[in-house]
N, C-alpha and C positions, 0 to 999 in steps of 0.2 A: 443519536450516536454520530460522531466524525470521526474520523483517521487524519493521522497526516506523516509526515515521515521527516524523519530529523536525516536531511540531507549531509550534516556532519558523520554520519553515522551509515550510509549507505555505501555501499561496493557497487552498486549495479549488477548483484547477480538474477534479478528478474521475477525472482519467484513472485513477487507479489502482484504483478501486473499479466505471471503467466496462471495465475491462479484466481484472480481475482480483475480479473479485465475492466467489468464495470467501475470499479472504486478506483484504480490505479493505469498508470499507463509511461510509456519509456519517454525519456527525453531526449533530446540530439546528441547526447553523450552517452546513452545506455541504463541513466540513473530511472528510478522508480519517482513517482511524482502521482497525484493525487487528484483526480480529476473532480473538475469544479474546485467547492469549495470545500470539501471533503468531508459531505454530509452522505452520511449512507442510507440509501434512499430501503423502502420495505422489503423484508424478503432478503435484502443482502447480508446483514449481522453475520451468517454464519460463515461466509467469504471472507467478510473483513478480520473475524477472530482467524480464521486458516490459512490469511496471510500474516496476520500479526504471528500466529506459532509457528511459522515456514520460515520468517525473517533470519539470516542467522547472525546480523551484527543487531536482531533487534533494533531496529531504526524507527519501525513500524508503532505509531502509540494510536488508543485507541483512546478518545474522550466521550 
């Protein structure tokens, strides 16, 4: 499983990096961005799905 986030499509409202710390993290603009390579490491899926349903421009996709 990866994430990543379609930066056209982000506001910077934060949920996913303040709910999901490991998978995501802010950038010097306040945008949400994907740490690494946005492979979700074990044990985290159910972060990554609860920031995908938190997203609210849906930016957030999961592969």
């Amino acid at each position: 499983m990866k994430v990543r986030i379609d930066s056209g499509h982000c506001h910077g409202h934060g949920r996913c990096y303040d709910l999901a710390p490991d998978l995501f993290e802010e950038d010097d603009e306040g945008y949400g961005h994907v740490v690494g390579d946005g492979a979700v490491p074990p044990g985290q899926e159910q972060a990554a799905r609860l920031a995908l349903a938190n997203c609210p421009e849906r930016a957030i996709e999961i592969l």
